[in-house]
C-alpha positions in Angstrom: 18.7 12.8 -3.8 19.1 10.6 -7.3 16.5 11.4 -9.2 14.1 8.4 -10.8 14.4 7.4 -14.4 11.7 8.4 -16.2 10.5 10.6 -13.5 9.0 13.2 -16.1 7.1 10.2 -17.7 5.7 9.6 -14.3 4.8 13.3 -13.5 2.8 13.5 -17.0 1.2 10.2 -16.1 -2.6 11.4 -14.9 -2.7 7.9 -12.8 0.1 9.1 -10.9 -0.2 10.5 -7.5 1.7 13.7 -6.7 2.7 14.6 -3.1 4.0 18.1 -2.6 5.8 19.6 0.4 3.7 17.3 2.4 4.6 18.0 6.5 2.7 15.9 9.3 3.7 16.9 12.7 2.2 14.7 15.6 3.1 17.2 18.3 3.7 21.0 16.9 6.7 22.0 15.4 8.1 18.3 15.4 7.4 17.1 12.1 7.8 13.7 11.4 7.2 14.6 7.7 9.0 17.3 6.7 8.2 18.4 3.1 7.6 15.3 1.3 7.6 15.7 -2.5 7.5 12.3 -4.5 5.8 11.2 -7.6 4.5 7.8 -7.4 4.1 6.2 -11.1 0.7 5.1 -12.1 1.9 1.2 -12.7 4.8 -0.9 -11.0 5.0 -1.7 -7.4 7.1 1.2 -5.5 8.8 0.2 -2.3 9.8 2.8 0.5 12.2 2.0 2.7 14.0 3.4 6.2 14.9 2.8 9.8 11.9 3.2 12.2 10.8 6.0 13.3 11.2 7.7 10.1 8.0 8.3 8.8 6.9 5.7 6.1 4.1 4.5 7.4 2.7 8.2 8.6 3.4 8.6 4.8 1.1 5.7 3.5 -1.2 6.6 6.2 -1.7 10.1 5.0 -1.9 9.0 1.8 -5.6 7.1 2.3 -6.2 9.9 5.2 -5.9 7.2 8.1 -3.5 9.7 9.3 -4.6 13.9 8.7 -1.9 15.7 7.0 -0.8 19.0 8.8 0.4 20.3 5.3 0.5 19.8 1.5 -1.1 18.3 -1.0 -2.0 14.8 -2.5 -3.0 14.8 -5.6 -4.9 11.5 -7.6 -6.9 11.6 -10.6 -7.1 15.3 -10.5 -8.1 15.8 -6.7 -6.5 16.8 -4.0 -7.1 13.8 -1.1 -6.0 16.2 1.6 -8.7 18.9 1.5 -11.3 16.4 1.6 -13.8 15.0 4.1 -17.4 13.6 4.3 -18.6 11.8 1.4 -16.1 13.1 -0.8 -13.5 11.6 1.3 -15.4 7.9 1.5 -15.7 8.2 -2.3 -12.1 8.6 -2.9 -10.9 5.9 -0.3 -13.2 3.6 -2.5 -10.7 3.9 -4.9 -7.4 3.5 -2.8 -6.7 0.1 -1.3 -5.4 -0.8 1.8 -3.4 -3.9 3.1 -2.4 -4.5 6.7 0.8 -5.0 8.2 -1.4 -7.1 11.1 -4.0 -8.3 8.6 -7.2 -6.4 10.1 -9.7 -9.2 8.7 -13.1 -10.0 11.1 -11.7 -13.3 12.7 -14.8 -14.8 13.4 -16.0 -14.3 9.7 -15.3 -16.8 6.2 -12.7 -15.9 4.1 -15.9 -15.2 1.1 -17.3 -12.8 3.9 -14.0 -10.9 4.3 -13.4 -10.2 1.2 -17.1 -9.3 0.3 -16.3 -5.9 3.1 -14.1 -5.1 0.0 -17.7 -4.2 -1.4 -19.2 -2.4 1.1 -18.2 1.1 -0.1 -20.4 0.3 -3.5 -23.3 -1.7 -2.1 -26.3 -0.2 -0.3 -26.5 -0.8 4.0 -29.9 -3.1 3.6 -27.7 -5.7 1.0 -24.2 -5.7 3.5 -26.4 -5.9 6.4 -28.1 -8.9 5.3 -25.3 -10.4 3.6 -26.8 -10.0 -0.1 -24.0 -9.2 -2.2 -24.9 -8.8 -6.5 -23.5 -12.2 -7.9 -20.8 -10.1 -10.1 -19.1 -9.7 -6.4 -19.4 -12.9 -5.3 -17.8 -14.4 -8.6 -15.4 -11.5 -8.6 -14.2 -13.0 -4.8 -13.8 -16.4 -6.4 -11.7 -15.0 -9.4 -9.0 -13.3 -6.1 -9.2 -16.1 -4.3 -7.8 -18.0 -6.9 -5.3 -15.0 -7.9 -3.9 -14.9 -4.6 -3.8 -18.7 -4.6 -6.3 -19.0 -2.0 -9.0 -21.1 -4.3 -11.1 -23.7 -1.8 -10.7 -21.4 1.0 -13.9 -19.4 0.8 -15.7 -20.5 3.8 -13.0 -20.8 6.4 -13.1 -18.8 9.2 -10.3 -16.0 8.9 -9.1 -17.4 12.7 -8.0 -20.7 11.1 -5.7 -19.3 8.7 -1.8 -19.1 8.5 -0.7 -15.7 8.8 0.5 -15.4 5.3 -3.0 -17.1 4.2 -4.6 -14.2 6.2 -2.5 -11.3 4.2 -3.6 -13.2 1.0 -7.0 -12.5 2.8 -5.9 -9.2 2.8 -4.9 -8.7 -1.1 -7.9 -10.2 -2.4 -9.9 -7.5 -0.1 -8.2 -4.7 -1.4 -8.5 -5.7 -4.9 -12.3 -6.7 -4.2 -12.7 -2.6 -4.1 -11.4 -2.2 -7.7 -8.8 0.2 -6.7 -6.7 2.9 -8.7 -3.8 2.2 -5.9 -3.3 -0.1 -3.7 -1.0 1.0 -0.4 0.2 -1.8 1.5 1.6 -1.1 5.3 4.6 -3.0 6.2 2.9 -6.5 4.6 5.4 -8.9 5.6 7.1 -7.8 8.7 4.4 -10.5 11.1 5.8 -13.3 8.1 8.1 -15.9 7.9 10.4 -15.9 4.9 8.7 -18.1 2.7 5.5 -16.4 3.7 7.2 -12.8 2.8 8.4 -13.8 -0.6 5.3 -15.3 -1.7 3.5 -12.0 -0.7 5.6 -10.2 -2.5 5.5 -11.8 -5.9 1.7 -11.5 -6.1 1.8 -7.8 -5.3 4.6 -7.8 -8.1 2.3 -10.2 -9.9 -1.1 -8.6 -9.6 0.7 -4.8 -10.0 1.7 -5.9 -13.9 -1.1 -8.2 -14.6 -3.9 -5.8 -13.3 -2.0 -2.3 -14.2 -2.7 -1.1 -10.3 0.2 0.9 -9.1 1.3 -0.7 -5.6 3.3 1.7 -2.8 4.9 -0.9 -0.5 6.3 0.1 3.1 9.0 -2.4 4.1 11.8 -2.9 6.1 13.4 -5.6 3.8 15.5 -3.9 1.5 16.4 -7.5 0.0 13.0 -7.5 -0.7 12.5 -4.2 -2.3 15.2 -4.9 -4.6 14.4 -8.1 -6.0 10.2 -7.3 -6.4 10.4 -3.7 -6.4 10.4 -1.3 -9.8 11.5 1.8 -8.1 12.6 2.1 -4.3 12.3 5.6 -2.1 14.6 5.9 0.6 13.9 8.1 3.9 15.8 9.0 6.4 15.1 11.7 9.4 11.3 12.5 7.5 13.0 13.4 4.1 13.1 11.4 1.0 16.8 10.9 0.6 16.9 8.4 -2.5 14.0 7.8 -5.7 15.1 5.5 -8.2 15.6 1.8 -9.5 16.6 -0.9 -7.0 19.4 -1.4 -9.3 20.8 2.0 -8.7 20.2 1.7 -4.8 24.3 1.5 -3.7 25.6 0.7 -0.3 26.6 4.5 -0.1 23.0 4.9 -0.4 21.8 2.5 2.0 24.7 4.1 4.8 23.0 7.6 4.1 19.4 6.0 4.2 20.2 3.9 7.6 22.5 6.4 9.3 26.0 4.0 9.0 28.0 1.5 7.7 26.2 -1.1 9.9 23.0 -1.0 8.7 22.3 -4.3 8.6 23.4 -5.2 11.5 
């Protein structure tokens, strides 16, 4: 494996989050993880990439706990995410956010309404039941919607969007939660090009500006090395290269993508 520049810088960094020998195996004894250790930085956005089937999405998933580790730890801001449960657990996913590779916004809601769920970890049940958000959210949505480059959008209906106006959605929501990390699950593979470039600049974008670290699982390695600050490469459950996009050699990609004809 080539080791990251900086990767001591990153393991002293106490926004970073540590995984060690992390193993998820669907059906026992056939991991699909199989010992992960990684140090994500605590700013820049981190791609992942791989063939299917190789676990990077059961990685992001574990991360957030969508998906319950069989081993190892996860370690953020001093806890460990995968000993948790209960209201410990809903307290720490407040902190992580989450973007869909197929959106997952309430179609028959606004755009304001969508990203206002962003909220509902921090807001008592009464308020979110009846739709009374503080006014520091509301303005807060306004301020995304404009970041994302959605402003004069707020009360569409999320069914009469584009699909890359309904990722958009899908940043600003995850942001809405003031997150430490935001993990984003295969965001552009339901996009066009256009669509899939433009996501990826305002991750890029809203990574430096707002100093939230950004894990990105994506099949586009073009992608990952023109937006990305650091790739990791799997292959077969392992992590099999950590470093910068400029380091990321052909040689590398073969041994990432199992041959010569990767990209074919």
């Amino acid at each position: 494996m080539t080791a990251p520049a900086g990767a001591q810088a990153a393991t002293d960094d106490p926004r970073a989050l540590v995984l060690r020998g992390l193993v998820k195996a669907y059906r026992p004894g056939q991991p699909v993880l199989r010992g992960i250790d990684l140090t994500i930085p605590g700013t820049g956005l981190t791609a992942i990439i791989g063939p299917s089937g190789t676990g990077k999405s059961t990685l992001i998933r574990c991360i957030n706990r969508l998906v319950q580790p069989t081993a190892g730890q996860i370690l953020f801001r001093g806890e460990d995410l995968a000993t948790l449960s209960g209201t410990g657990l809903r307290r720490a996913r407040r902190r992580i956010g989450m973007v869909f590779q197929e959106y997952n916004l309430v179609e028959r809601l606004s755009v304001m309404e969508n990203l206002l769920c962003g909220r509902l970890g921090y807001v008592p049940v009464w308020r979110a039941w009846l739709r009374k958000f503080p006014q520091g959210d509301i303005d807060r949505a306004f301020d995304l919607l404009e970041a994302v480059g959605l402003a004069g959008f707020a009360e569409r209906r999320a069914d009469a969007l584009s699909g890359g106006q309904r990722q958009r959605v899908g940043i600003a929501r995850a942001l809405m939660q003031e997150p430490e990390i935001v993990l984003a699950d295969e965001p552009t593979s339901s996009l066009d090009p256009k669509s899939s470039v433009e996501i990826m600049e305002i991750l890029s974008r809203l990574a430096a500006e707002r100093g939230v670290p950004v894990v990105v699982n994506i099949h586009n390695v073009a992608l990952a090395r023109r937006f990305a600050t650091r790739v990791v490469g799997m292959s077969g459950g392992h992590v099999v290269y950590d470093g910068p996009p400029e380091g990321l050699t052909e040689r590398d990609l073969n041994g990432i993508y199992g041959g010569e004809n990767w990209q074919e």
